[in-house]
C-alpha positions in Angstrom: -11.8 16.6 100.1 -12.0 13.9 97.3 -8.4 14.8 96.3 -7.1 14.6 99.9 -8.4 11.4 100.7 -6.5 9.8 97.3 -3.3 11.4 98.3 -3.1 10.8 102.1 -3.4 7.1 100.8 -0.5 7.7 98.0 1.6 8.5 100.7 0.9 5.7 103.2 1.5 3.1 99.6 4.8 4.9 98.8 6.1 4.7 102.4 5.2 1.5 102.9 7.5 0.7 100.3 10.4 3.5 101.8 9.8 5.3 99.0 10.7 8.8 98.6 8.9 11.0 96.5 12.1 10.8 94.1 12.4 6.9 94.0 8.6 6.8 93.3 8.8 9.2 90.3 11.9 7.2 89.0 9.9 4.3 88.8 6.8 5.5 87.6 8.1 8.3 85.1 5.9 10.4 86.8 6.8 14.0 87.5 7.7 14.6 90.9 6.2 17.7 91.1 3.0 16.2 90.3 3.7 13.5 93.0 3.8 15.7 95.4 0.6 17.7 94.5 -1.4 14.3 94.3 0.0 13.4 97.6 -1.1 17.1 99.0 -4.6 16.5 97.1 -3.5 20.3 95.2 -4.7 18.3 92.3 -6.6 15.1 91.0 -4.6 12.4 89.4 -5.3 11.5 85.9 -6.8 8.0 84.8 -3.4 7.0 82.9 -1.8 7.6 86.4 -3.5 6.4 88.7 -3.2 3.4 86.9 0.5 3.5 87.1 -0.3 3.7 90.6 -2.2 0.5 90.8 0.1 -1.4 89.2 3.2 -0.5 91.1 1.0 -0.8 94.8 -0.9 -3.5 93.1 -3.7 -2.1 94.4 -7.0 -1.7 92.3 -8.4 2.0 91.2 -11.3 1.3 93.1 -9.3 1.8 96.4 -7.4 4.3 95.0 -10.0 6.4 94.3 -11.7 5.2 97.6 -8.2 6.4 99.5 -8.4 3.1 101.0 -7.9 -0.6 100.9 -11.0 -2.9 100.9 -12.9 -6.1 100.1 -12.9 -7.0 96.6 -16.3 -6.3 95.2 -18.0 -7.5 92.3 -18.1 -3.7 90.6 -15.6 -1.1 90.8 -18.0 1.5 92.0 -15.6 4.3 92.4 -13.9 3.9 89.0 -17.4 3.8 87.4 -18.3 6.9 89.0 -14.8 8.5 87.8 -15.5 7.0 84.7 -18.8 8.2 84.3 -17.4 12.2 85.6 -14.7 12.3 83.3 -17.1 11.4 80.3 -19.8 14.0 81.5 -17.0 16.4 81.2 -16.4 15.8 78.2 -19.9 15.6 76.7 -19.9 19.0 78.4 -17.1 20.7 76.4 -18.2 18.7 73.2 -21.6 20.3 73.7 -20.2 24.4 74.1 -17.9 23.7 71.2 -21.1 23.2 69.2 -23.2 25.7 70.2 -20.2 28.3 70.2 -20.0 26.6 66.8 -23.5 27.3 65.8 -23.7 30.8 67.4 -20.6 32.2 65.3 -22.4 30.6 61.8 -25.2 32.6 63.3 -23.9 35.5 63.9 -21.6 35.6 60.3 -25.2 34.7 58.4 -26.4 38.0 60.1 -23.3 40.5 59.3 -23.4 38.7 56.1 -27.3 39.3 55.1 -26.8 43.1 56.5 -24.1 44.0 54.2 -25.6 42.1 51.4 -29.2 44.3 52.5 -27.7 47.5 52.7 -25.2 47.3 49.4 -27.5 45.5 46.9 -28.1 48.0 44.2 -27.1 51.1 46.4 -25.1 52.2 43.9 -26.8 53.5 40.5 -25.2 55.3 37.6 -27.2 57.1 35.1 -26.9 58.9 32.0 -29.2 62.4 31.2 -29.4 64.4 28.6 -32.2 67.2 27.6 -33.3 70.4 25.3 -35.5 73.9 25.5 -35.9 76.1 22.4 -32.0 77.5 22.0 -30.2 74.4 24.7 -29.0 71.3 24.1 -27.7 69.3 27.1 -26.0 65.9 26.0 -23.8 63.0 27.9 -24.4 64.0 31.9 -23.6 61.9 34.6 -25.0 61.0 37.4 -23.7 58.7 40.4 -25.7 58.0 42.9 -25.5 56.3 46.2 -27.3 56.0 49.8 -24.5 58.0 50.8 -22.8 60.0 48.5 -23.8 61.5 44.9 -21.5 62.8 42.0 -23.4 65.3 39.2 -21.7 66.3 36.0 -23.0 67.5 32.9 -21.1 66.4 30.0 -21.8 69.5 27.3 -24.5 72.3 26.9 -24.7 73.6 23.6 -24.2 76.7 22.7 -21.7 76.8 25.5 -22.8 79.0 28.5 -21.0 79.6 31.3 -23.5 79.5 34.5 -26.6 77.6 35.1 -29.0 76.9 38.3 -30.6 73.8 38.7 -33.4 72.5 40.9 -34.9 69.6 42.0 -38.6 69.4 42.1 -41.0 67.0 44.6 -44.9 67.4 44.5 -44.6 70.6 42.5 -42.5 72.3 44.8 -38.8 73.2 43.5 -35.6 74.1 45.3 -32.4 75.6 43.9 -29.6 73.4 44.8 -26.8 74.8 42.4 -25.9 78.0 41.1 -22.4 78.0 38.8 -20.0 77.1 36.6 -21.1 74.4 34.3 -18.1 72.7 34.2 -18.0 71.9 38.3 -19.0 68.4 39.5 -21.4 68.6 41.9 -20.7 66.3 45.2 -23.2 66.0 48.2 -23.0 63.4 51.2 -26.2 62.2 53.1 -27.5 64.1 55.9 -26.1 67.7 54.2 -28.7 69.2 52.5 -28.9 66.1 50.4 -29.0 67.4 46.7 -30.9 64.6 45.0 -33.2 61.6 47.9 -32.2 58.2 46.7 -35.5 56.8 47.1 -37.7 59.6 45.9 -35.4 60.1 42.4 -35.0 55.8 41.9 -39.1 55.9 42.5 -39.2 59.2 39.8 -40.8 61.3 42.8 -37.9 64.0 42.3 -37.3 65.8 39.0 -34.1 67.6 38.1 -34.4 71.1 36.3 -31.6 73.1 34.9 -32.2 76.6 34.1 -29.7 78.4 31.2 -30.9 82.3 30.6 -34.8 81.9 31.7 -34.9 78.4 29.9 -36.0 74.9 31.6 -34.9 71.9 30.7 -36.2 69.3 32.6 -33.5 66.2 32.4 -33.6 63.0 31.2 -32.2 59.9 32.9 -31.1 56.9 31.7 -29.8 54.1 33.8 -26.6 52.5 33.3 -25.9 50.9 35.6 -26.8 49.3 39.0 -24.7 46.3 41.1 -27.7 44.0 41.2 -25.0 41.5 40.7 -25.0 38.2 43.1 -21.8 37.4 41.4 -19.7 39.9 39.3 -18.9 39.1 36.0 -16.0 39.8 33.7 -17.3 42.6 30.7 -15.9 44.4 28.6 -13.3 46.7 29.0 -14.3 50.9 28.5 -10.9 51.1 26.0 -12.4 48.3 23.5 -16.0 49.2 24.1 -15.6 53.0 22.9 -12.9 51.5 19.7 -16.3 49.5 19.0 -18.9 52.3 19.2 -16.6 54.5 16.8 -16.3 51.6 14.3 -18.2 51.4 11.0 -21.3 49.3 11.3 -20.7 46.0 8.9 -24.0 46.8 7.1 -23.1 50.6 6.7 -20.0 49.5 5.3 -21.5 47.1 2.8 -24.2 49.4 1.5 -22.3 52.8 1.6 -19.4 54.3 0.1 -17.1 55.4 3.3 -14.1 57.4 3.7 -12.8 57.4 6.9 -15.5 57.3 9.3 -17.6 59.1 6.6 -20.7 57.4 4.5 -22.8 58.3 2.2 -25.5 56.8 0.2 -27.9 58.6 -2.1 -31.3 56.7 -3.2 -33.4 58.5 -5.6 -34.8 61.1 -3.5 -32.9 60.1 -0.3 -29.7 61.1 1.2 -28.3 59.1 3.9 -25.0 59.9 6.0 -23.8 57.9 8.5 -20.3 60.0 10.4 -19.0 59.0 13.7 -21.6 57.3 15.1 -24.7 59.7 14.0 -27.1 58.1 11.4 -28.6 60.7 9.2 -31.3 60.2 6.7 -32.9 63.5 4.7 -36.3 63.4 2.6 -38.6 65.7 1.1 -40.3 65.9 3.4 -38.8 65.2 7.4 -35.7 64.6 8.0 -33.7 61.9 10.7 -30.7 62.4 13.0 -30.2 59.3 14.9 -27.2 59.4 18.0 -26.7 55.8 17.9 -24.7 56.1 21.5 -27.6 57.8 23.3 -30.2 56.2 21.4 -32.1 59.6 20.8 -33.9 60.5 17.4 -33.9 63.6 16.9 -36.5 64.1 13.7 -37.3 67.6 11.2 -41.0 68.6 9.8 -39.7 70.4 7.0 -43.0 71.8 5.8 -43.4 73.2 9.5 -39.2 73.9 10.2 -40.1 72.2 13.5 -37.6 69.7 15.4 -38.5 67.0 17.6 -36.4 64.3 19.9 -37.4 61.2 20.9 -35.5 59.1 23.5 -35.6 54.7 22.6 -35.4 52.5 25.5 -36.1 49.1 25.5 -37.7 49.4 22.4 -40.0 52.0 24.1 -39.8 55.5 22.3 -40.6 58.6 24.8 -41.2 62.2 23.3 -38.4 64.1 25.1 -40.5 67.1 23.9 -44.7 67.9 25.5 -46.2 66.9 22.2 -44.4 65.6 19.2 -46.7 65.4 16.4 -46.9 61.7 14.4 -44.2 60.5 16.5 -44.8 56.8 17.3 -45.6 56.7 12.9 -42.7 57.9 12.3 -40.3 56.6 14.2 -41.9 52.8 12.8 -41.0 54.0 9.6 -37.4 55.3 10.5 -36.7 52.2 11.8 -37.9 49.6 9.1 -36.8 51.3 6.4 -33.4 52.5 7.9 -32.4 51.3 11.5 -33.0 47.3 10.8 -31.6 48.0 7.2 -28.6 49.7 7.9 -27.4 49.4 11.3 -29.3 46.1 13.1 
């Protein structure tokens, strides 16, 4: 109705000037298309033409956007009203830009925390190793994930060529695996899940291999875990294994060394250091140290009896149920030896 009443009174200024729509957009630069949708009210004019308009009628936008001639007032209470509409309209569209603004930070913040929630250390690698009277298991891996898991054991020793292993939560085991030793083991979430993510990273679940009749119950040893806000450069797996293979500088200063073979003999001591094993032989106990796994593995001579102990953190576990003397004896190993010789 608004836009009707402006353009019946277009029309009546350009005819009273025996304008046709043409002439009128010729001297305006106005589009005559819109011209003729102002004058049929199909659409509002804009403030930049209707002052065109007043110019060229000499009329003020007060009338215009009255549709009609009138006494000069003091105000122009139309314009100030048009004024006024187009600024709310704008206030408007400045105020949905913002909140569409604040609702898509909002909304990234939230698919950004659940990713970070869900990925923070999900993914765990491990190391495990473990022994029974006539077994040796050495460098198994684990991978482990809250949706998929990768199991390979590295080496049994003697070789065998089929073993069974179980898991075992609240004293209550389950055979998981029975076969070749040299297959990795792969298992998704939600099928039959071989090891529970939370109950083996809270050491509720215990993994058991069985070789002929004998247990070993394995040893894990974390790696790794991406706890990492920010990753870091380290150091590559090609130069990392050149540096565990390479002669320690004290070894080297101490012993004589062909190759990656050393040898130092002290009065009634024997020390041998070859490819990254650190052996030391008295007359009484004996010491094989893996410097790679960090496991001692020590000899009562006078009882033939072997014993391994795992270091971590400067902790030392008995990888056996009782090993006799051990927490002496490993302080002795490794003042007299490990802090002379290799740290």
């Amino acid at each position: 109705m608004f836009n009707d009443k402006i353009g019946i009174f277009l029309k009546e200024l350009r005819l009273e000037k025996k304008w046709s729509q043409h002439k009128l957009a010729e001297q305006t630069n106005i589009d005559v298309t819109k011209i003729n949708r102002y004058e049929n009210g199909k659409r509002f004019p804009t403030l930049d033409d209707l002052i065109i308009f007043s110019t060229i009628f000499n009329v003020s936008l007060d009338e215009l956007l009255n549709g009609q001639r009138q006494k000069k007032s003091k105000n122009n209470s139309a314009l100030i009203n048009y004024l006024k509409l187009q600024n709310t309209k704008i206030k408007k569209f400045k105020l949905f830009s913002i909140l569409l603004i604040i609702l898509c930070i909002i909304f990234f913040i939230i698919i950004a925390f659940l990713y970070f929630f869900n990925n923070y250390k999900s993914i765990r690698v491990y190391s495990f190793f473990g022994n029974s009277e006539n077994y040796k298991i050495e460098n198994g891996i684990l991978v482990l994930s809250r949706e998929k898991m990768y199991f390979q054991i590295g080496s049994i020793k003697p070789n065998v060529e089929e073993i069974e292993i179980y898991t075992e939560k609240n004293d209550i085991r389950t055979l998981v695996y029975k076969g070749n030793t040299t297959e990795t083991i792969k298992d998704y979430y939600g099928y039959n899940f071989f090891i529970s993510y939370s109950d083996f990273i809270k050491s509720k679940q215990n993994i058991i291999i069985v070789i002929n009749g004998e247990e070993i119950k394995l040893n894990f040893k974390e790696d790794f875990i991406n706890d990492n806000i920010i990753n870091s450069k380290i150091e590559s797996i090609g130069s990392k294994n050149q540096s565990i293979n390479e002669i320690p500088i004290k070894i080297k200063k101490y012993f004589e060394c062909n190759d990656n073979f050393c040898t130092l003999n002290n009065k009634n001591e024997l020390i041998i250091y070859n490819n990254g094993i650190f052996d030391v032989n008295l007359e009484k106990v004996s010491y094989s140290y893996d410097i790679s796994n960090s496991i001692l593995n020590y000899t009562l001579l006078e009882l033939n009896e072997t014993y391994s102990l795992k270091i971590d953190n400067d902790k030392v576990f008995c990888l056996e149920n009782s090993c006799p003397d051990y927490e002496v004896l490993y302080d002795k190993f490794y003042k007299n030896y490990l802090k002379k010789y290799l740290f």
